[in-house]
PASERO-693461 format. One line per 4 residues: number of its first residue (from 1); for each residue x, y, z of C-alpha. Coordinates in nm, 2 decimals, decimal comma, padded with zeros to 4 digits. Example, Ala and Ser with C-alpha at 12.3 -4.5 7.8 and 13.67 -1.06 7.14 Angstrom:
! residues 2
1 = 01,23/-00,45/00,78  01,37/-00,11/00,71
! end
This chain:
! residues 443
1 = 01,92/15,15/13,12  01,66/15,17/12,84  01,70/15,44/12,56  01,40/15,67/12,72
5 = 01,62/15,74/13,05  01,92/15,80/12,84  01,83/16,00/12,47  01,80/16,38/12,47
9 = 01,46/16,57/12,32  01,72/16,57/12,01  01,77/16,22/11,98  01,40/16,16/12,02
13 = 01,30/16,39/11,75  01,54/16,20/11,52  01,38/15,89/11,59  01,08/16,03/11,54
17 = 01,14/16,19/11,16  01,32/15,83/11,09  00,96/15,69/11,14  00,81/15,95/10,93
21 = 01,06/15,87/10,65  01,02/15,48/10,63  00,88/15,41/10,28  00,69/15,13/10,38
25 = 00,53/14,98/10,64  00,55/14,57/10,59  00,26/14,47/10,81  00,00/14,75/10,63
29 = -00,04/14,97/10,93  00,00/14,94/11,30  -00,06/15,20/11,55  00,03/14,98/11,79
33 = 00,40/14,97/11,64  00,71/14,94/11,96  01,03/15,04/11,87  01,24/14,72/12,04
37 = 01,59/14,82/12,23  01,69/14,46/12,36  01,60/14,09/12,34  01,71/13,82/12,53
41 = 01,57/13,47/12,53  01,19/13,46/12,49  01,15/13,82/12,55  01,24/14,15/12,38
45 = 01,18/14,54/12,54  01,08/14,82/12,41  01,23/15,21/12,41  00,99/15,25/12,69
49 = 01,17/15,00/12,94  00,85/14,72/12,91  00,93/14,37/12,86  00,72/14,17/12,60
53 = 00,69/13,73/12,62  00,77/13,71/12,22  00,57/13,44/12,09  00,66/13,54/11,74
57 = 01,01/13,51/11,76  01,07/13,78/11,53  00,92/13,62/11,22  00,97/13,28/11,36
61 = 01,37/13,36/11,29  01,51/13,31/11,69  01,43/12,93/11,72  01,72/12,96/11,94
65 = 01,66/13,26/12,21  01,74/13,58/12,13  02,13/13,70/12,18  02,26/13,32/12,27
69 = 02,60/13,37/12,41  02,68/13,08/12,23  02,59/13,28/11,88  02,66/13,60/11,99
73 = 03,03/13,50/12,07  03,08/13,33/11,76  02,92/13,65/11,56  03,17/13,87/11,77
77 = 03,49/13,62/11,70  03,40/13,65/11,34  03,42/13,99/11,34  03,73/14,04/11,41
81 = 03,87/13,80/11,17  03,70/13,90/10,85  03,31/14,09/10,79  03,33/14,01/10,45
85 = 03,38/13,82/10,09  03,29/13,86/09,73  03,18/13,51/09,62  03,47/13,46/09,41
89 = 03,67/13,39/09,74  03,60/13,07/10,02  03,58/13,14/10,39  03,60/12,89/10,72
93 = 03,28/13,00/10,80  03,13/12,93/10,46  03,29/12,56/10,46  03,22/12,46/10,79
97 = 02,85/12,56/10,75  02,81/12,42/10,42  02,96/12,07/10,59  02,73/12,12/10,91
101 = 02,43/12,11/10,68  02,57/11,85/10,46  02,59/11,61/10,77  02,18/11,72/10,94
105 = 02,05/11,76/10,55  01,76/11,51/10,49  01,87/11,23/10,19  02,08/11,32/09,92
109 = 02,03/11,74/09,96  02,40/11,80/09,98  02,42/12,01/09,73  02,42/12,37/09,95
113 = 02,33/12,75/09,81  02,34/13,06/09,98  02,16/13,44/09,99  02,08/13,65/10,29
117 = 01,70/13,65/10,30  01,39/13,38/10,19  01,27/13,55/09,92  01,58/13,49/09,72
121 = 01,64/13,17/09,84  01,34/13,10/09,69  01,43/13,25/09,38  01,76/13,06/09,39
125 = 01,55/12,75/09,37  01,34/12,82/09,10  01,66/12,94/08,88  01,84/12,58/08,96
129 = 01,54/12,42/08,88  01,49/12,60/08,53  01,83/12,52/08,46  01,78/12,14/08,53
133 = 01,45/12,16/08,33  01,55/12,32/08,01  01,28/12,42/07,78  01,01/12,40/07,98
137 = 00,80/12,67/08,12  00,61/12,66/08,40  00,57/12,64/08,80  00,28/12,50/08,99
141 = 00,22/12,62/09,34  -00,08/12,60/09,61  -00,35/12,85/09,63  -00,25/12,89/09,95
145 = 00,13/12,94/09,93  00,34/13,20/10,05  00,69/13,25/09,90  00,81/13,60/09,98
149 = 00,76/13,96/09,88  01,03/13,98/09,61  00,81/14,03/09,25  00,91/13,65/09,15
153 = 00,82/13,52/09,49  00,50/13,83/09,55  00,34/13,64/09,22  00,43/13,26/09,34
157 = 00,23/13,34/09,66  -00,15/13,40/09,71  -00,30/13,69/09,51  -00,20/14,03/09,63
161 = -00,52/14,24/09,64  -00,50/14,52/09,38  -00,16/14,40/09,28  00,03/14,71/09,09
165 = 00,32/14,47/08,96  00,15/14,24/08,77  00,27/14,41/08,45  00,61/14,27/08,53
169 = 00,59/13,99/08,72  00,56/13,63/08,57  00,29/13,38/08,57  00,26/13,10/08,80
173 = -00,03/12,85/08,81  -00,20/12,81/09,10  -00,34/12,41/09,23  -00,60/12,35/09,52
177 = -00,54/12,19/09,80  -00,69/11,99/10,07  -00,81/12,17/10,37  -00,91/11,93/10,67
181 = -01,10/12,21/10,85  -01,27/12,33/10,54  -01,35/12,06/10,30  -01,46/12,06/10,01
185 = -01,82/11,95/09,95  -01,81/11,78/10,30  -01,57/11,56/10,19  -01,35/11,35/10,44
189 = -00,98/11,43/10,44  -00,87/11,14/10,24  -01,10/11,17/09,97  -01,04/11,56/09,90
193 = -00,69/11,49/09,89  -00,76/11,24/09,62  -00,98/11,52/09,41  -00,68/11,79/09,49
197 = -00,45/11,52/09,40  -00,61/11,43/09,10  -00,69/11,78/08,99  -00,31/11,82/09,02
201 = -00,22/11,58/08,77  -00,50/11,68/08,54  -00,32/12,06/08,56  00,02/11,92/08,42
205 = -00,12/11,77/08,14  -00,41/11,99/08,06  -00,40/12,31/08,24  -00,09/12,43/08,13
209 = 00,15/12,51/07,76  00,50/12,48/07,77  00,59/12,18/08,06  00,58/12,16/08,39
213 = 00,95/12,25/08,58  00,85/12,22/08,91  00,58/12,19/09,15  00,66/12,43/09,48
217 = 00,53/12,39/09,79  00,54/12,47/10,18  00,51/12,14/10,39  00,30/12,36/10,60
221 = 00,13/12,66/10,45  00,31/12,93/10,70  00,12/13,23/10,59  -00,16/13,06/10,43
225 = -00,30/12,94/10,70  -00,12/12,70/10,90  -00,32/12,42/10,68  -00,28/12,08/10,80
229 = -00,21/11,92/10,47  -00,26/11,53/10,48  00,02/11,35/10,45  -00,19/11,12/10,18
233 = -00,15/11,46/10,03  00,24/11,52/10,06  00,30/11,21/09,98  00,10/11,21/09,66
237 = 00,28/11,51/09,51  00,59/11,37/09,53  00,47/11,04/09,38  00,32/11,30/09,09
241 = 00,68/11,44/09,08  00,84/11,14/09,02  00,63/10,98/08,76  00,60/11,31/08,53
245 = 00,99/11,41/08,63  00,91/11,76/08,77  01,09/11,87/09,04  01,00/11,91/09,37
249 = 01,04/12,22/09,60  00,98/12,26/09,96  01,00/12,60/10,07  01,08/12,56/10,43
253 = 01,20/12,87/10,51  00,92/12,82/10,85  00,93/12,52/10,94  01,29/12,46/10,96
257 = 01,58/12,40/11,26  01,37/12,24/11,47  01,04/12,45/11,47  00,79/12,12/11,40
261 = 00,97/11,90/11,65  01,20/11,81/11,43  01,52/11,96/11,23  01,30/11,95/10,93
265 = 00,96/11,92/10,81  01,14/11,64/10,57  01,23/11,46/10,88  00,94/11,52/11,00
269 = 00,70/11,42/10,72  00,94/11,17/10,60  00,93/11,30/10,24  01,25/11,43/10,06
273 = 01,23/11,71/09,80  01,46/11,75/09,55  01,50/12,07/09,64  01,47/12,28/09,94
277 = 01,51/12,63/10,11  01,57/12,71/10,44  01,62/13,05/10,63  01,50/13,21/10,93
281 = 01,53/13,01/11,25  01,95/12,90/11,10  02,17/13,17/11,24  02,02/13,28/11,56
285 = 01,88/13,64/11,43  02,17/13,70/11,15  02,03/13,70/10,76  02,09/13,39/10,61
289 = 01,87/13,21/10,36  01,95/12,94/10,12  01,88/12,59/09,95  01,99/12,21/09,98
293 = 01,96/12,06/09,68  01,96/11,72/09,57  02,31/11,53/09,41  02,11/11,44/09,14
297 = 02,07/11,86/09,00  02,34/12,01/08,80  02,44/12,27/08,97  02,48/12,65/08,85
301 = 02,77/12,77/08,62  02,98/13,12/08,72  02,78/13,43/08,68  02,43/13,25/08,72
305 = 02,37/13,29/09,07  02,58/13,51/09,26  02,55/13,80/09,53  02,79/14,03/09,70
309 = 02,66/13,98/10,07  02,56/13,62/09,98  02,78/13,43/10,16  02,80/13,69/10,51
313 = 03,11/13,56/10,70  02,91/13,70/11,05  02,58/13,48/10,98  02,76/13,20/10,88
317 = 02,95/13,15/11,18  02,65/13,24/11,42  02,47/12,97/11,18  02,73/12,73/11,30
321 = 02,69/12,83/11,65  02,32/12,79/11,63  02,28/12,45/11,45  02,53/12,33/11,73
325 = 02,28/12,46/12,05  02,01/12,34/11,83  02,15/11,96/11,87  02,30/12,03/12,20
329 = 01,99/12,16/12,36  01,79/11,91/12,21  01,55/12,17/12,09  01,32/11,96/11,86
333 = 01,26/11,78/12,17  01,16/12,09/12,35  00,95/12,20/12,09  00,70/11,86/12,08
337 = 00,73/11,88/12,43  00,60/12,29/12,46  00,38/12,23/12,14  00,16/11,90/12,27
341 = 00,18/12,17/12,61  00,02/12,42/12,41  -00,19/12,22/12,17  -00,35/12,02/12,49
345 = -00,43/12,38/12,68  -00,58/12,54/12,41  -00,84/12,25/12,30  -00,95/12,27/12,70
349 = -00,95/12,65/12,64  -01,19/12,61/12,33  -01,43/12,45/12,58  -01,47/12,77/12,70
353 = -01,36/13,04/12,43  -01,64/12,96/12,09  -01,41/13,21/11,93  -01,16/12,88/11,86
357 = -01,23/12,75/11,53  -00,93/12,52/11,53  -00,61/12,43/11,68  -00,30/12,31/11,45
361 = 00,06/12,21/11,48  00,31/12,03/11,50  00,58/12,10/11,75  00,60/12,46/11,80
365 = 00,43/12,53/11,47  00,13/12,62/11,71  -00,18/12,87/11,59  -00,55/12,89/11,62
369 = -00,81/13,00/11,35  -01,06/13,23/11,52  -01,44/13,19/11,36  -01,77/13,41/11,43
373 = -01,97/13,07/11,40  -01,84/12,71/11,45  -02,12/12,62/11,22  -02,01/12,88/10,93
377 = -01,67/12,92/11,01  -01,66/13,26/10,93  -01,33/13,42/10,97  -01,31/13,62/11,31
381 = -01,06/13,89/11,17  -01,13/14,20/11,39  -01,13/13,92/11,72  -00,79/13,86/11,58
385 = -00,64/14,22/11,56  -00,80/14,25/11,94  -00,58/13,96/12,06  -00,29/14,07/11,93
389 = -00,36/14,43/12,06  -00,46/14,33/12,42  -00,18/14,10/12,41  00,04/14,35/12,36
393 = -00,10/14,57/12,64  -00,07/14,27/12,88  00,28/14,23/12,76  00,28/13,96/12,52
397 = 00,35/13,91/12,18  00,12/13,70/11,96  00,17/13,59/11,60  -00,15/13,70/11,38
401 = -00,21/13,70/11,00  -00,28/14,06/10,94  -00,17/14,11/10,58  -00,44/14,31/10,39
405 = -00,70/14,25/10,70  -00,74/13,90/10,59  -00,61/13,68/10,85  -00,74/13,52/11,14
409 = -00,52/13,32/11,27  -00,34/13,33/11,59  00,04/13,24/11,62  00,19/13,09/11,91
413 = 00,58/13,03/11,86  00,78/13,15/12,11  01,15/13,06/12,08  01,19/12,62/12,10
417 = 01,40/12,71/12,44  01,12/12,88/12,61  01,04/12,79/12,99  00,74/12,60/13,06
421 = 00,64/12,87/13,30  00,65/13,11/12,97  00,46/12,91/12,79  00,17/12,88/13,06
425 = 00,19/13,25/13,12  00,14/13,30/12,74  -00,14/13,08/12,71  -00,31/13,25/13,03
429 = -00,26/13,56/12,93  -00,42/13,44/12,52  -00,74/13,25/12,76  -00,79/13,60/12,96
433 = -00,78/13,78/12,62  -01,03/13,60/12,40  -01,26/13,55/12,72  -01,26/13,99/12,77
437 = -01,31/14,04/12,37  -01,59/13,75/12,41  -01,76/13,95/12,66  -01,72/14,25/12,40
441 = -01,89/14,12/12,16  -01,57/14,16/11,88  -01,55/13,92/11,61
! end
């Protein structure tokens, strides 16, 4: 029974003055906003009794289906063992997952943090790799990145319109990058990754006072873009790395467990980092965040990085449970298999819809930039607020860039164990949207 059939007037006045009361709203508005009761596999429901196809997966955190018996068993055996520990104390749930990822972890990154959310996994990284890197100064990260909304991570990622923090947030320097669908100077792919490459380099010797500690980096810009960066390009940075010792971060709190077709975009890629983070798509909807880190890094000494609910006992053992139906499910498999699906679909949709710009992957990393003009490729940002809108009304759930009313990207990610038939539904449903705000006129 949903909760409109059961709540009183009284109950729904509370929930109404709890809405009025939030402090922030972290997508900058939506009046289309649902207050979700339940969620089960690839869909979720609202407190209305309607039933969305979730191709967000909450923030691209329920690789795994939402409420897997398989996790939500082990969450509830947990419970009633122990909720939690200060991080002076071990638990079996902290040791087996630490020696689950140890054994999946790309290389030598068995060195294993933990924190409950991205942001200060993130942080967590950047702290170890001052500590390896000892009087020198400075991060490089892409113009593109996105690293979090903490006020370290808000000021590692791409400028915050009308940023009020500045005054206490620290400086990062920010590189180019190649960009295959808009290059620079008409450039081929190859050859702007050789400029951004070379521009790079230049930056650690010239652009910056103090040293270079790391260079940090998403594999695949999650909130930038979805940028296909070359892998002439990947592997070039870590060359860089190497030769000037700087370390190198991979923040793949996206692209992890399985979301690219593979367990991670290291795998994937075939490039190691010396460090990287993970979160999201680990424990099957529980916060957990955290970093492998290479043998090679000394690790940190007592009191430098250490949080009460860092080490949950709950996630941890539904992150065990997950990484297991990750590998038992084979769902790297499924997600090549539902991403070349959904990849080979929408290119014979953009036959039809000019609002595609481009289509980009891999696995279920799927999403497609909307333009006014193929020619121009002007960003299609109020085209891209109507799909997820009519999407919404039609009863599904598509991933868009809204932050600030810059984005115009569409998301599709729906959990890695989706059915096929979900998948086509989804895709219909994105083909009968784009064709009505077409006919509209909205870009």
């Amino acid at each position: 029974m949903n909760i409109s059939q059961t709540d009183t007037s009284h109950s729904r006045n509370i929930l109404e003055q709890g809405k009025q009361s939030l402090i922030h709203d972290p997508l900058g508005g939506d009046e289309a906003k649902i207050t979700l009761v339940r969620a089960k596999g690839s869909y979720v429901w609202d407190d209305q009794g309607r039933q969305y196809l979730d191709c967000t997966s909450q923030a691209w955190s329920n690789n795994l289906g939402a409420n897997d018996p398989r996790v939500v068993e082990a969450a509830i055996a947990q419970l009633r063992e122990i909720t939690h520990a200060r991080p002076n104390f071990n638990t079996i749930p902290l040791l087996k997952l630490t020696a689950k990822l140890r054994e999946i972890s790309p290389g030598d990154l068995n060195r294993i943090g933990y924190c409950l959310h991205g942001s200060l996994a993130v942080e967590m990284a950047m702290k170890l790799a001052f500590k390896n890197k000892p009087g020198r100064h400075n991060i490089i990260v892409l113009q593109d990145a996105y690293h979090g909304r903490s006020l370290t991570t808000m000021a590692a990622s791409w400028p915050h319109p009308n940023n009020p923090f500045l005054p206490i947030q620290p400086r990062f320097t920010r590189v180019p990058h190649p960009d295959p669908y808009r290059p620079r100077l008409g450039m081929d792919v190859e050859m702007e990754s050789k400029l951004c490459l070379r521009l790079l380099e230049e930056t650690i010797h010239k652009g910056v006072d103090g040293g270079v500690v790391a260079i940090m980096m998403e594999p695949i810009p999650g909130n930038g873009g979805h940028i296909d960066l070359p892998l002439s390009f990947l592997r070039g940075v870590r060359d860089i790395c190497d030769r000037n010792d700087i370390i190198l971060i991979w923040d793949e709190i996206q692209s992890c467990f399985g979301r690219t077709g593979a367990m991670f975009a290291a795998d994937y890629f075939g490039i190691v980092p010396d460090i990287m983070t993970f979160g999201k798509g680990i424990s099957g909807g529980f916060p957990l965040a955290g970093i492998l880190a290479s043998e090679r890094l000394t690790g940190f000494e007592s009191g430098e990085d250490a949080l009460t609910f860092g080490q949950f006992p709950v996630a941890m053992a539904a992150a065990v449970a997950t990484i297991d139906a990750i590998i038992a499910d084979d769902l790297c498999g499924k997600a090549r298999d539902h991403g070349a699906f959904a990849t080979q679909r929408l290119h014979e949709m953009a036959d039809r819809r000019k609002l595609i710009g481009d289509i980009r992957g891999p696995g279920l990393f799927v999403s497609l930039e909307l333009v006014k003009d193929r020619v121009s490729k002007e960003p299609a940002t109020k085209a891209a607020s109507e799909v997820y809108r009519r999407g919404l009304e039609k009863g599904v759930l598509f991933g868009e860039s809204r932050y600030a009313g810059l984005g115009n990207l569409i998301k599709v990610k729906p959990p890695l164990d989706c059915t096929h038939e979900d998948m086509s539904h989804a895709l219909d449903v994105l083909d009968d949207v784009l064709g009505s705000i077409e006919a509209d006129g909205i870009a």
